[in-house]
PQR file with spaces between the fields and no chain letter, atoms N, CA, C, O and H, PARSE charges and radii, in Angstrom:
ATOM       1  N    UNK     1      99.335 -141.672   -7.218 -0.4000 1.5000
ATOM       2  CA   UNK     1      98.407 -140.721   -6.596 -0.0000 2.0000
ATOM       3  C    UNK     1      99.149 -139.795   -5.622  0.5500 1.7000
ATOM       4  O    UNK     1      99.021 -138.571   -5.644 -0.5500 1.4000
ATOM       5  N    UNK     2     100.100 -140.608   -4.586 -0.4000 1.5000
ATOM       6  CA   UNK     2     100.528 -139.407   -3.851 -0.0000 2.0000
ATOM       7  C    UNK     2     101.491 -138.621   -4.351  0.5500 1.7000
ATOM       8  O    UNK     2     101.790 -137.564   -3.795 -0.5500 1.4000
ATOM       9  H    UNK     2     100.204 -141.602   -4.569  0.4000 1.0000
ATOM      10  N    UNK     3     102.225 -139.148   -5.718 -0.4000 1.5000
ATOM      11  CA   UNK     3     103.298 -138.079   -6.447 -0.0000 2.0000
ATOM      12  C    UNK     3     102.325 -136.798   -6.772  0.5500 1.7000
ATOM      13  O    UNK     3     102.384 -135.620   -6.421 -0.5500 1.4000
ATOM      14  H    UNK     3     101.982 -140.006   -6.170  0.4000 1.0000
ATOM      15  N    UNK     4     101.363 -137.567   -7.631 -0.4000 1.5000
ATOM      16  CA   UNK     4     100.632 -136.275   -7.998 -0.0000 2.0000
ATOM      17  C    UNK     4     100.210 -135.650   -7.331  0.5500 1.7000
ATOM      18  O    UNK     4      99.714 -134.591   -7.717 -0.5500 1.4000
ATOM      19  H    UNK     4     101.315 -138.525   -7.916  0.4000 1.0000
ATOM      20  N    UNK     5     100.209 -135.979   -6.147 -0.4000 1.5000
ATOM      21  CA   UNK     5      98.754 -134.807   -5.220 -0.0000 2.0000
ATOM      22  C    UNK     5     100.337 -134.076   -4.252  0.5500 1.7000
ATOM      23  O    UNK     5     100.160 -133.136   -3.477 -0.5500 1.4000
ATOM      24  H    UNK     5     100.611 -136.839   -5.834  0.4000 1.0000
ATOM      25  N    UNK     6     101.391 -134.519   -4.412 -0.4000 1.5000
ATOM      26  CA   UNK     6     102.508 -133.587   -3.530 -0.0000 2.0000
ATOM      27  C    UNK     6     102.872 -132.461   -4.404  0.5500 1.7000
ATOM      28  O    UNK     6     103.134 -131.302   -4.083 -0.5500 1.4000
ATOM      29  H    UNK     6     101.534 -135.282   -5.042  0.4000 1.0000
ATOM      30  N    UNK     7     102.830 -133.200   -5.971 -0.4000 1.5000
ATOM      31  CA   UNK     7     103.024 -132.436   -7.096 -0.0000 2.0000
ATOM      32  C    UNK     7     102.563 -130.828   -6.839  0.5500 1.7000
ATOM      33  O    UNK     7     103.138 -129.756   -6.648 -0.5500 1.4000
ATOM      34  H    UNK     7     102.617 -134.142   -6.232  0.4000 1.0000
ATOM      35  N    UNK     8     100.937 -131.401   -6.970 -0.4000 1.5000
ATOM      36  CA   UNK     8     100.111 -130.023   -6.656 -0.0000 2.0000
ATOM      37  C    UNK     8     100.256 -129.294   -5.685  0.5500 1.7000
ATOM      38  O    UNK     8     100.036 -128.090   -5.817 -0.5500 1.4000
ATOM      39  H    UNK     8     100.471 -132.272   -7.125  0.4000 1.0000
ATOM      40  N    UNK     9     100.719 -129.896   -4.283 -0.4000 1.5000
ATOM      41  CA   UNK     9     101.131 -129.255   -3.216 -0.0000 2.0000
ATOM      42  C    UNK     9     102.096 -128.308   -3.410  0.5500 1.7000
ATOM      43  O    UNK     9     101.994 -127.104   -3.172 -0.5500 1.4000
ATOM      44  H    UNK     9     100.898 -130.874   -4.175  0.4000 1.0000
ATOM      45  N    UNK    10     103.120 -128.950   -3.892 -0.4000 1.5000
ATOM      46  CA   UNK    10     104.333 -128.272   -3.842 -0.0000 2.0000
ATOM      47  C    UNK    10     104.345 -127.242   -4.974  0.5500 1.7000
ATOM      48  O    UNK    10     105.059 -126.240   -4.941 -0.5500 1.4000
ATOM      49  H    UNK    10     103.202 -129.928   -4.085  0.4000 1.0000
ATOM      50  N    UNK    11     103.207 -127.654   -6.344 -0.4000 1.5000
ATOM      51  CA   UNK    11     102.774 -126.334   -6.873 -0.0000 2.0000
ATOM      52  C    UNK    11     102.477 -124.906   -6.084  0.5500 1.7000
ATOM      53  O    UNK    11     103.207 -123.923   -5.961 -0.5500 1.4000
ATOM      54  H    UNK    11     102.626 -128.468   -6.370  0.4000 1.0000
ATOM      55  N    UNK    12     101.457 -125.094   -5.711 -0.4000 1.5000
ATOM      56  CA   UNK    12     100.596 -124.524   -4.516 -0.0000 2.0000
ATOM      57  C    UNK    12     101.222 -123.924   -3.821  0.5500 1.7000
ATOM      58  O    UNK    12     101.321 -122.697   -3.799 -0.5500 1.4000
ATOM      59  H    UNK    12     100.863 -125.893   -5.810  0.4000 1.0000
ATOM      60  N    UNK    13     101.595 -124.478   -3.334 -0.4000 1.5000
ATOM      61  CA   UNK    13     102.938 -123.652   -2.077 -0.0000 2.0000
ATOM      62  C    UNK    13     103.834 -122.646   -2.950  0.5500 1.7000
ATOM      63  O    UNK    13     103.526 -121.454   -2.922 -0.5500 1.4000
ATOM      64  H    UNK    13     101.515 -125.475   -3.352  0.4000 1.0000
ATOM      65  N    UNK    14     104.770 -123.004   -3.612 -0.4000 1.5000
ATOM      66  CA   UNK    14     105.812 -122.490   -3.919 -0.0000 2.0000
ATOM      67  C    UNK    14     105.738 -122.072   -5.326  0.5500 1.7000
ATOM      68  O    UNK    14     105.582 -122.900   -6.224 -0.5500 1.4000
ATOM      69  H    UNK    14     105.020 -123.972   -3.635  0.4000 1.0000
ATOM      70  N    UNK    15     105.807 -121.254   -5.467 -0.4000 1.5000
ATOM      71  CA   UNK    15     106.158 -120.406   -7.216 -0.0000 2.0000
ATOM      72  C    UNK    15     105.974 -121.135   -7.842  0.5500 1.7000
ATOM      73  O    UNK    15     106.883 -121.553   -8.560 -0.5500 1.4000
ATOM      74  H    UNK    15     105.933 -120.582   -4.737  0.4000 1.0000
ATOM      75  N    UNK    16     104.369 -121.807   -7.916 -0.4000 1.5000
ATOM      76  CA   UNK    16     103.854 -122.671   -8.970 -0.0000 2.0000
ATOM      77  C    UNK    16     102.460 -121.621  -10.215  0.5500 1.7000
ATOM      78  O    UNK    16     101.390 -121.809  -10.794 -0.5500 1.4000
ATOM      79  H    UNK    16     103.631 -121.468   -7.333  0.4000 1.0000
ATOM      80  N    UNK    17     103.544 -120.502   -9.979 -0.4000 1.5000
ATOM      81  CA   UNK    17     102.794 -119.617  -10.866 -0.0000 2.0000
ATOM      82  C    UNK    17     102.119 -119.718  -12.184  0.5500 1.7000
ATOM      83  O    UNK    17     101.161 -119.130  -12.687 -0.5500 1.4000
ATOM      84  H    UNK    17     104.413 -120.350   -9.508  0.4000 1.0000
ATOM      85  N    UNK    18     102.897 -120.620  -12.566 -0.4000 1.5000
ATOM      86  CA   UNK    18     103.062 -120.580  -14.201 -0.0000 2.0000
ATOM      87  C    UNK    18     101.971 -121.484  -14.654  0.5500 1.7000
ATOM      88  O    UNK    18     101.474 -121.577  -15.776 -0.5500 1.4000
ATOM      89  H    UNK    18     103.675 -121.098  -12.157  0.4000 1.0000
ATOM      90  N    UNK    19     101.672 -122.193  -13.455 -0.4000 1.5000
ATOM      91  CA   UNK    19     100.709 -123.107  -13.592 -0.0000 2.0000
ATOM      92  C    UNK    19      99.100 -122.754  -13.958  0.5500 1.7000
ATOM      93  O    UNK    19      98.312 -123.135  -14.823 -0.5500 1.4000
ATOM      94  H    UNK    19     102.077 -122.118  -12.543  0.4000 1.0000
ATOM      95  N    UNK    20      99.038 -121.650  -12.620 -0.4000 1.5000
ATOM      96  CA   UNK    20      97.740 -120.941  -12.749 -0.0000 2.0000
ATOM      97  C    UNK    20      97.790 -119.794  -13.721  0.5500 1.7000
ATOM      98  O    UNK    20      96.753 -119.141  -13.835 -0.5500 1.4000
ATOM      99  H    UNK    20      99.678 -121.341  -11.917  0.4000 1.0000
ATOM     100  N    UNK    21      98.769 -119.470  -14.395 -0.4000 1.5000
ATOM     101  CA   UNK    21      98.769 -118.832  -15.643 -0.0000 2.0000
ATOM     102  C    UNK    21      98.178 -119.196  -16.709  0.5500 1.7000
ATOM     103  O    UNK    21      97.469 -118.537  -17.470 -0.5500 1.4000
ATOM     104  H    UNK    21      99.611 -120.001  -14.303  0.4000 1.0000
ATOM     105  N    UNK    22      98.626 -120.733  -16.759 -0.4000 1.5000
ATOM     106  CA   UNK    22      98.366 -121.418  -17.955 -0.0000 2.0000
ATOM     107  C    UNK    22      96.830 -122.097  -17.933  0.5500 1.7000
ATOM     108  O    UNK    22      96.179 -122.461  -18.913 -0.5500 1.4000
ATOM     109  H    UNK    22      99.202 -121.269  -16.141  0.4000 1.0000
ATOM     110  N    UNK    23      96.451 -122.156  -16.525 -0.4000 1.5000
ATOM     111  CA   UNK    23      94.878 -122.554  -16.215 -0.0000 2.0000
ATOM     112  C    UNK    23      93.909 -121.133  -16.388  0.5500 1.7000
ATOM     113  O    UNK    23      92.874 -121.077  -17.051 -0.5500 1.4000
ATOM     114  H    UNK    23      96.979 -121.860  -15.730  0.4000 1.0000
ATOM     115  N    UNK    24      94.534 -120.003  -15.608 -0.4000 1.5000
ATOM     116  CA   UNK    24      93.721 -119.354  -15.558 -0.0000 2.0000
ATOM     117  C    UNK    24      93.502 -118.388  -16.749  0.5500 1.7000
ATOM     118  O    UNK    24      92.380 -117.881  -16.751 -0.5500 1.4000
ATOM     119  H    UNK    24      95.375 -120.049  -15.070  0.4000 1.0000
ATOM     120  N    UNK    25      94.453 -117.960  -17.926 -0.4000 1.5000
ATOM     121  CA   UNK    25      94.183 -117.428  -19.152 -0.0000 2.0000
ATOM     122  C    UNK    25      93.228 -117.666  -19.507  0.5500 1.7000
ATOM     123  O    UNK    25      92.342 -116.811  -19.496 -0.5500 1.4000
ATOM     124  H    UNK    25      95.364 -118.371  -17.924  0.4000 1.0000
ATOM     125  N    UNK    26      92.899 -119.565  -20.202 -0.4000 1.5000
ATOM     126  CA   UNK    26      91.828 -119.615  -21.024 -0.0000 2.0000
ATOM     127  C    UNK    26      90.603 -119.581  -20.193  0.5500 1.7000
ATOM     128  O    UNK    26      89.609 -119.415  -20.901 -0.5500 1.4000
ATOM     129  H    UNK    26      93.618 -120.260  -20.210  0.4000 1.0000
ATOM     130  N    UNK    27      90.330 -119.685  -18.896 -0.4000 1.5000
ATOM     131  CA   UNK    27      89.312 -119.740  -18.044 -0.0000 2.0000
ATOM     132  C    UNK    27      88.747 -118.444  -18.242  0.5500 1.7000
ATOM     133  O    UNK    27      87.524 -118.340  -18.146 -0.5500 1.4000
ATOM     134  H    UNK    27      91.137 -119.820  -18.321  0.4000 1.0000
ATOM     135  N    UNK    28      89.764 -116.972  -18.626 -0.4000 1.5000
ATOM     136  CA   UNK    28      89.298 -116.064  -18.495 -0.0000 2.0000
ATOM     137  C    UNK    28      88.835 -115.175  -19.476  0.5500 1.7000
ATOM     138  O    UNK    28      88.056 -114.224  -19.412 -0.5500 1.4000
ATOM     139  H    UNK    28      90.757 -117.057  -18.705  0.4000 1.0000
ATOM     140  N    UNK    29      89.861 -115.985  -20.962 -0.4000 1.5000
ATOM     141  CA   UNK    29      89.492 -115.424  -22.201 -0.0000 2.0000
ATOM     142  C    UNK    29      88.667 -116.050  -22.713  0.5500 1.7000
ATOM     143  O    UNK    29      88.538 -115.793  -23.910 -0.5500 1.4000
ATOM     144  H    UNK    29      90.494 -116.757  -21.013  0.4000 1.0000
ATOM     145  N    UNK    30      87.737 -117.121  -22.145 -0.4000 1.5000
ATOM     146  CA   UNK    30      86.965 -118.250  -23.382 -0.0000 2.0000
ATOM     147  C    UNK    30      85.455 -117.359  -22.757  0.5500 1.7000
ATOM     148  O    UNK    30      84.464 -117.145  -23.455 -0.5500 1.4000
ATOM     149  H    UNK    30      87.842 -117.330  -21.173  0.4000 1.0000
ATOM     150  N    UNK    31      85.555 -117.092  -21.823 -0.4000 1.5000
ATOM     151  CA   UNK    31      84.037 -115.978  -21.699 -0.0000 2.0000
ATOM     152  C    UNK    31      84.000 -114.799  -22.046  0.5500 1.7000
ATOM     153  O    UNK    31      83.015 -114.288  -22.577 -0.5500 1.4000
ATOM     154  H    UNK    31      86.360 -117.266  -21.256  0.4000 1.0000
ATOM     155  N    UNK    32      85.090 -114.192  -21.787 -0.4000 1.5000
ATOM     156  CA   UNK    32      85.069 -112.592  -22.809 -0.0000 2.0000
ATOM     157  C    UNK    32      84.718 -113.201  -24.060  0.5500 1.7000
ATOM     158  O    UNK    32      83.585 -112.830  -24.367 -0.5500 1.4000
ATOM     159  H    UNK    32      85.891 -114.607  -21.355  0.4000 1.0000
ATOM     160  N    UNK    33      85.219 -113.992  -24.928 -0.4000 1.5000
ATOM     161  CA   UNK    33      85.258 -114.229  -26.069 -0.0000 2.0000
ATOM     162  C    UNK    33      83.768 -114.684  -26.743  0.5500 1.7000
ATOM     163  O    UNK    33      83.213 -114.573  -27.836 -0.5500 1.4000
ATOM     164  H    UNK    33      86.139 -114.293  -24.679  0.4000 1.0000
ATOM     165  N    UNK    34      83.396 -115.399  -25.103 -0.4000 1.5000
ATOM     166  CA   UNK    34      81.525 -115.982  -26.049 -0.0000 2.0000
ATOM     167  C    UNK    34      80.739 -114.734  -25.180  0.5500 1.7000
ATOM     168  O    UNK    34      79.536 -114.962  -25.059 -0.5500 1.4000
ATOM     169  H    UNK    34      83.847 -115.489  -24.215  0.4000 1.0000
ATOM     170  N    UNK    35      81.176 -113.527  -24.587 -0.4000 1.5000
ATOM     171  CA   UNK    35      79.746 -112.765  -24.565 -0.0000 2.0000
ATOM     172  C    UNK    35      80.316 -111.689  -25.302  0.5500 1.7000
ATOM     173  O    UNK    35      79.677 -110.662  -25.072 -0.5500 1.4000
ATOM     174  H    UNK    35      82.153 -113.342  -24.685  0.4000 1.0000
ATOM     175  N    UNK    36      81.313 -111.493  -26.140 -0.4000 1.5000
ATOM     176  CA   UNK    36      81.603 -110.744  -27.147 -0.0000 2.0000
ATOM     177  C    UNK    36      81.096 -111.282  -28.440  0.5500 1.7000
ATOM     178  O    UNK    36      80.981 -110.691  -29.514 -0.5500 1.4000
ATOM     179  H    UNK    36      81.832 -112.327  -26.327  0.4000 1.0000
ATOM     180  N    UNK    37      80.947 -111.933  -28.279 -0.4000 1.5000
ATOM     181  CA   UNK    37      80.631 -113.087  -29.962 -0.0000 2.0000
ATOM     182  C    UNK    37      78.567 -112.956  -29.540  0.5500 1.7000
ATOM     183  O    UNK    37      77.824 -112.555  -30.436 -0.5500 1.4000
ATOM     184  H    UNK    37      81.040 -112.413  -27.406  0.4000 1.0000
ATOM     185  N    UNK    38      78.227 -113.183  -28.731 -0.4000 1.5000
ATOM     186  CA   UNK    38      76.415 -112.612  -28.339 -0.0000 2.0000
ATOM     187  C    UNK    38      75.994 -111.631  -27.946  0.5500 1.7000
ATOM     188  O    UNK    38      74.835 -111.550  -27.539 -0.5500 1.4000
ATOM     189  H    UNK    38      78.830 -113.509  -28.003  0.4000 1.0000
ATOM     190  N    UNK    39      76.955 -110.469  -27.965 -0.4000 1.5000
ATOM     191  CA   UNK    39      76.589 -108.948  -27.909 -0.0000 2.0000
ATOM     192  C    UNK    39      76.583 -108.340  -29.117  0.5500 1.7000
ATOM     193  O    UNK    39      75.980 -107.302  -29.387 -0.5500 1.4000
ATOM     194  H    UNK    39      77.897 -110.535  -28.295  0.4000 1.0000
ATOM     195  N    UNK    40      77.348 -109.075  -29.945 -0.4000 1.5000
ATOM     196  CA   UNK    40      77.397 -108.475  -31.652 -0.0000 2.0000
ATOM     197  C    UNK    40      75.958 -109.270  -32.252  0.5500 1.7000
ATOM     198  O    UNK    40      75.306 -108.767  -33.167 -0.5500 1.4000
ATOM     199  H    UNK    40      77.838 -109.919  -29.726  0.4000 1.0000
ATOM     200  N    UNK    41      75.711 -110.108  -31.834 -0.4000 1.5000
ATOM     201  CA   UNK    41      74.666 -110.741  -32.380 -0.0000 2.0000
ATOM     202  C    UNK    41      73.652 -109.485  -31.954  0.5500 1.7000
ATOM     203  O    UNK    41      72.455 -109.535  -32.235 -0.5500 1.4000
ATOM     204  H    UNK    41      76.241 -110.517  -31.091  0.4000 1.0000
């Protein structure tokens, strides 16, 4: 538990960019994608 939670810290802090890249893409393309898919409807 505390590896992981320094893990995230030290994400967090420091040029743990790549991280919220990889979280925040699909967070941002999976809703364009379903109110594009119910506007064609």
């Amino acid at each position: 538990m505390m590896n992981h939670a320094d893990g995230w810290m030290g994400g967090l802090a420091g040029g743990g960019m790549w991280d919220w890249t990889v979280v925040g893409v699909p967070v941002v393309v999976l809703p364009v994608v379903v109110i594009s898919r119910l506007s064609k409807i």
